[in-house]
C-alpha positions as CSV (number, residue, x, y, z in Angstrom):
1,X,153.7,48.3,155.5
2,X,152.8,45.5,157.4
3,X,149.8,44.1,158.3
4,X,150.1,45.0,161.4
5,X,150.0,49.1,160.4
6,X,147.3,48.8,158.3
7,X,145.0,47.5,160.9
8,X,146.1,50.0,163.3
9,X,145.9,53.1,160.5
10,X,142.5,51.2,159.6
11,X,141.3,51.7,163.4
12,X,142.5,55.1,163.6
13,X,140.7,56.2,160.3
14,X,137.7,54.8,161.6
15,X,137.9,56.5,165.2
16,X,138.3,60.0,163.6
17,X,135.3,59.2,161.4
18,X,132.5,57.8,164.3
19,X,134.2,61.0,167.0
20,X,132.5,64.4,166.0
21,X,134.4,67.9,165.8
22,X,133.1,71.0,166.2
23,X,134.0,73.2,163.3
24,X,136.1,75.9,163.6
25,X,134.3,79.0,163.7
26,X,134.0,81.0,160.4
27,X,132.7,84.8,159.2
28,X,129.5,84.9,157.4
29,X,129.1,83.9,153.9
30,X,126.0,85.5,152.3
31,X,123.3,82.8,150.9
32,X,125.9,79.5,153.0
33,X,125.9,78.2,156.4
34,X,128.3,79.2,158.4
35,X,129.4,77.8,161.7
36,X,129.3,80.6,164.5
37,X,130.5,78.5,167.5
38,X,130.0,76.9,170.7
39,X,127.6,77.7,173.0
40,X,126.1,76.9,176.3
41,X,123.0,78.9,175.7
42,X,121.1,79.5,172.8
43,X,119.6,83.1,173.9
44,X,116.3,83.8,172.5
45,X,116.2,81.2,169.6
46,X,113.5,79.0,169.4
47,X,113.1,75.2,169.3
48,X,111.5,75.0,165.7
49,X,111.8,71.4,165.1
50,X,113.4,68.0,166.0
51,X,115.2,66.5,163.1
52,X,115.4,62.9,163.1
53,X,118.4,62.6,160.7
54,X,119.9,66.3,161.9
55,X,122.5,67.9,160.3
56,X,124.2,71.3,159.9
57,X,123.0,71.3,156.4
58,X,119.4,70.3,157.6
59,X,118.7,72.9,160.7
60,X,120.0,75.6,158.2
61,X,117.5,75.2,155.3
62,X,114.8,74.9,158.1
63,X,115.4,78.2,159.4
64,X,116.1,79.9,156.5
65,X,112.5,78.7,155.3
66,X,111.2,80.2,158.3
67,X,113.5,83.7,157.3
68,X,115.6,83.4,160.5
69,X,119.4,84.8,160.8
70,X,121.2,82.6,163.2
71,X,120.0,78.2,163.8
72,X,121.6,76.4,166.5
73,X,121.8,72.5,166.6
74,X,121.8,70.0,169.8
75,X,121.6,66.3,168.6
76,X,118.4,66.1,166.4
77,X,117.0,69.3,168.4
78,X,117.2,72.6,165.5
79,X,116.3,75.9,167.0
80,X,115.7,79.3,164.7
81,X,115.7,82.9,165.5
82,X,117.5,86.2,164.8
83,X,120.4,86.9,167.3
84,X,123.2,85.1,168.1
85,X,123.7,83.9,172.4
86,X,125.7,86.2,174.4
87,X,129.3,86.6,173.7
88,X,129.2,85.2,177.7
89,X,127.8,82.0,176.8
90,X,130.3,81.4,174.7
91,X,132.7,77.8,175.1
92,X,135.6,75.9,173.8
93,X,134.7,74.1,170.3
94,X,135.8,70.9,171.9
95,X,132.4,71.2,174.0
96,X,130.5,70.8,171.0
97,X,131.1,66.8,170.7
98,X,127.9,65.3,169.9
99,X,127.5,64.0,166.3
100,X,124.9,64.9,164.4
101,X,122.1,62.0,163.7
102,X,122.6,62.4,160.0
103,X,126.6,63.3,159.9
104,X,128.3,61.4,162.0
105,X,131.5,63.5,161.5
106,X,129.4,66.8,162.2
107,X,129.4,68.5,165.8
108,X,125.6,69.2,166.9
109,X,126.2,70.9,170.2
110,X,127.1,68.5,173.3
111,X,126.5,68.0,177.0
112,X,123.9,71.4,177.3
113,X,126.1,72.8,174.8
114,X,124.9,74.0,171.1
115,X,126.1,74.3,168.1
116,X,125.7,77.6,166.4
117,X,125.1,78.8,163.2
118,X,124.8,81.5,160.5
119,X,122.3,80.7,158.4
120,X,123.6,82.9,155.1
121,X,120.4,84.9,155.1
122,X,122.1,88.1,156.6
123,X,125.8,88.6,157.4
124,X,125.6,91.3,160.1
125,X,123.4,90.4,162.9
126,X,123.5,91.0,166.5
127,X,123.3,89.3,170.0
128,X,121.6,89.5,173.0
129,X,123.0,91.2,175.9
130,X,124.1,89.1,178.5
131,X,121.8,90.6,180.7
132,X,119.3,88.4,178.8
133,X,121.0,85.5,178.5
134,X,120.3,82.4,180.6
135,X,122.3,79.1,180.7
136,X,119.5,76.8,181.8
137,X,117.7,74.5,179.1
138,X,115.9,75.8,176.6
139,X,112.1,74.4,176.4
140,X,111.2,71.4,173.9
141,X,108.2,72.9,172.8
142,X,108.2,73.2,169.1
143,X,107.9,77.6,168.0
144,X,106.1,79.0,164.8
145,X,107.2,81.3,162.6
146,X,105.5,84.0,164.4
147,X,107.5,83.4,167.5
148,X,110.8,84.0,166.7
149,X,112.0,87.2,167.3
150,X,111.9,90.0,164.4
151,X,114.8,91.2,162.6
152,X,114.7,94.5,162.7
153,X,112.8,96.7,165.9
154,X,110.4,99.3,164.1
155,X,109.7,102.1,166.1
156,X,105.9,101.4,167.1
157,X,103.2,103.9,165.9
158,X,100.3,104.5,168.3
159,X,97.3,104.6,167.1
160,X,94.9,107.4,169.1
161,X,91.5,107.5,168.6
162,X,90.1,110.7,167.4
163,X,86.5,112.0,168.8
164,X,85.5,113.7,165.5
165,X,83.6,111.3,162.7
166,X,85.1,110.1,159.8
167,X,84.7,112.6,156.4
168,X,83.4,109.8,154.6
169,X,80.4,108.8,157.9
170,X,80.2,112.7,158.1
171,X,79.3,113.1,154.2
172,X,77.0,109.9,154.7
173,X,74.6,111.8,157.6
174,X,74.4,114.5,156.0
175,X,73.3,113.2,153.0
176,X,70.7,111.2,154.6
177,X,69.5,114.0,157.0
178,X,68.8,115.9,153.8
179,X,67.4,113.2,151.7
180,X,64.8,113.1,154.9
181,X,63.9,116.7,154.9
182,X,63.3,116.9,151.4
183,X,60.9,114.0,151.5
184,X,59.2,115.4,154.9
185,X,58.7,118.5,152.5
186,X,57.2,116.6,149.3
187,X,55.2,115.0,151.4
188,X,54.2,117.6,153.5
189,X,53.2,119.9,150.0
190,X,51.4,117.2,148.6
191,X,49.2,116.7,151.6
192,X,48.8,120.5,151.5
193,X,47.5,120.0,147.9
194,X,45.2,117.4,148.3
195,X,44.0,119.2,151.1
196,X,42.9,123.0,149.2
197,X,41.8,120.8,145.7
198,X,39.1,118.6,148.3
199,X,38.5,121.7,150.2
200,X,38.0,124.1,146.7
201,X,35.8,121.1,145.3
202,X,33.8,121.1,148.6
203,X,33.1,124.6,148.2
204,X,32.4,124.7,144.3
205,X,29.6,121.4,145.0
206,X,27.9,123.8,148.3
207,X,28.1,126.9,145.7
208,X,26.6,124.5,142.7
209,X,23.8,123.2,145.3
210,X,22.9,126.4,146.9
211,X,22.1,127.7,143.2
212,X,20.1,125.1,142.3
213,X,18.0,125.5,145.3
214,X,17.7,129.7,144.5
215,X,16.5,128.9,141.4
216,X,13.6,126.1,142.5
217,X,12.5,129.1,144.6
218,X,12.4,131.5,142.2
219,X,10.3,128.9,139.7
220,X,7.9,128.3,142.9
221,X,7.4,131.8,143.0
222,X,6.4,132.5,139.9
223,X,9.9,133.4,138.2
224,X,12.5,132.4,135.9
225,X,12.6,128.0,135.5
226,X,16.0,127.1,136.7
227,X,16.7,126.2,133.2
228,X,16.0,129.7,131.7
229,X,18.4,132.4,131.1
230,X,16.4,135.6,130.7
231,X,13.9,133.8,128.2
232,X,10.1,134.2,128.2
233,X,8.4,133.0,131.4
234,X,6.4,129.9,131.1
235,X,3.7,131.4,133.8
236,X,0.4,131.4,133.1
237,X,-0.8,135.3,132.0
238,X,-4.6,134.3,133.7
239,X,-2.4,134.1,137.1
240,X,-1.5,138.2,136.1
241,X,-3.4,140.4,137.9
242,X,-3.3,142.6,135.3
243,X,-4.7,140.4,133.4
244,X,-7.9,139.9,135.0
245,X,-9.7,141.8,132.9
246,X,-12.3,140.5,130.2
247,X,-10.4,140.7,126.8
248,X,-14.3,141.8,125.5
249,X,-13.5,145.5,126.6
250,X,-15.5,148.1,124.0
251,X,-17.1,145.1,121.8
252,X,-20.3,144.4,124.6
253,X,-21.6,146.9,126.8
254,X,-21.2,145.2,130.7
255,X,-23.5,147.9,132.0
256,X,-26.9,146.6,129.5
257,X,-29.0,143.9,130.3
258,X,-29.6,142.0,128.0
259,X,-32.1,139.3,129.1
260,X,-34.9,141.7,128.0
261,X,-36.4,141.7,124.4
262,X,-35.0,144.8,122.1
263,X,-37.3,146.1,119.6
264,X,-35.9,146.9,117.1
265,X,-37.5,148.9,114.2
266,X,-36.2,148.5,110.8
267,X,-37.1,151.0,107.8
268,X,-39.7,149.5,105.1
C-alpha cells in the first residue's frame, strides 16, 4: 500500500472516530443501559443534571441513583424519570448526531433531538400518551428526586375525618373526670369530718362549762362542793336550823334563875 492509501485510510479512520452515531436501538437488559432511541421530545423526564464530560455510561448511573426507569441525554444535559416519550416523538437515529462531551464516538441527542435510554432498573416500562407529549424544549432547571414521576400509580386512600374521639383521648377523659370526682368526694368527707369533731368538741366544752357553773351554785347554796361526789358536806352544822338548839338540853334548868343565893341545908 502506498503512502498515498495510508494517509487517506488514516483520514477516514479518524473521521468515523470525531463523527458520532446514534446506536441502534436495543431491548432492555435488566441491571445495563440500553439505548431506546431517538427522540424529539423527552415527555415528562426531568433535567436532573448537566454533565460536563457526559456520556451514555454517565447519565445512566445518575438516574439509576436517583431509582429512575428511562434517562435521556442531549450534549452534557442528562434528564431522569420513569416513561419513555411518545411513540409520536419518535425520529430517525441519524438525528441523534451530537457527540457526547466525554465519548466522542457516542450519540447524545442532536439539534432538539435526545437520546434515549433504558436505564436497566426495570425492563417493562411505559410511555406517555401522545396526548401529553410536547415537542418544545424541555426547561434547564435542574429536578430532585422527588420530582420525577413515580413508578407505579397507587390508588390514593382518602383520609375522612371522623367526629367521634379517639379510644385512647376517650379512655383519657374519662379517667380524669373520675379521678376529679373522687377527690371532690374525699375532700368533700373530710371537710364534713372536721366539721361534726369541732362541732361535737364545741358541744362537750359548753356541756363541761355549764356543769361547772351548776355545781358553784349548788356550793353557794349550801350543797355539795363541786369536787364532792355524795361525800359529807363541808357546811357548817351552827348554820342548821335544827341545830339551833343549846346542846345543854336536861343538864341546867333554862326556866331557874340563878343570880339569887340557894340555901342549901346539908345534914350534920
Amino acid at each position: 500500500m502506498s503512502f498515498r492509501q495510508l494517509a487517506v485510510a488514516a483520514i477516514l479512520a479518524l473521521a468515523s472516530l470525531t463523527n458520532a452515531a446514534e446506536k441502534p436501538a436495543e431491548d432492555p437488559i435488566p441491571g445495563t443501559d440500553t439505548v431506546h432511541g431517538c427522540y424529539k421530545s423527552v415527555g415528562n423526564l426531568k433535567l436532573a443534571e448537566t454533565i460536563e464530560f457526559n456520556t451514555q455510561g454517565a447519565c445512566n448511573t445518575l438516574c439509576r441513583s436517583k431509582q429512575a426507569l428511562v434517562a435521556a441525554s442531549n450534549a452534557k444535559d442528562c434528564y431522569c424519570g420513569n416513561q419513555y416519550p411518545s411513540k409520536a416523538d419518535l425520529v430517525d437515529d441519524d438525528q441523534c448526531n451530537e457527540p457526547c462531551p466525554g465519548f466522542k464516538t457516542e450519540a447524545c441527542g442532536g439539534l432538539d433531538t435526545y437520546t434515549v435510554y433504558n436505564t436497566g432498573e426495570r425492563v417493562a416500562v411505559g410511555e406517555v400518551s401522545s396526548s401529553s407529549s410536547s415537542t418544545a424544549t424541555p426547561s434547564k432547571t435542574s429536578s430532585s428526586v422527588s420530582d420525577i414521576p413515580a413508578t407505579t400509580s397507587e390508588p390514593t386512600q382518602t383520609v375522612t375525618a371522623s367526629n367521634e374521639p379517639e379510644k385512647g383521648s376517650s379512655t383519657n377523659v374519662a379517667g380524669i373526670a373520675a379521678g376529679v370526682v373522687v377527690g371532690v368526694v374525699a375532700i368533700t368527707a373530710f371537710g364534713g369530718a372536721a366539721f361534726f369533731w369541732l362541732r361535737r368538741k364545741r358541744n362537750a366544752e359548753i356541756e363541761e362549762e355549764h356543769r361547772r357553773n351548776a355545781a358553784v351554785n349548788a356550793f353557794i347554796s349550801g350543797g355539795k362542793p363541786p369536787s364532792s361526789s355524795g361525800g359529807l358536806s363541808m357546811s357548817d352544822s351552827r348554820l342548821d336550823p335544827v341545830m339551833n338548839r343549846r346542846m345543854s338540853d336536861g343538864s341546867i334548868a333554862d326556866n331557874q334563875d340563878y343570880s339569887r343565893r340557894i340555901l342549901r341545908v346539908t345534914n350534920a
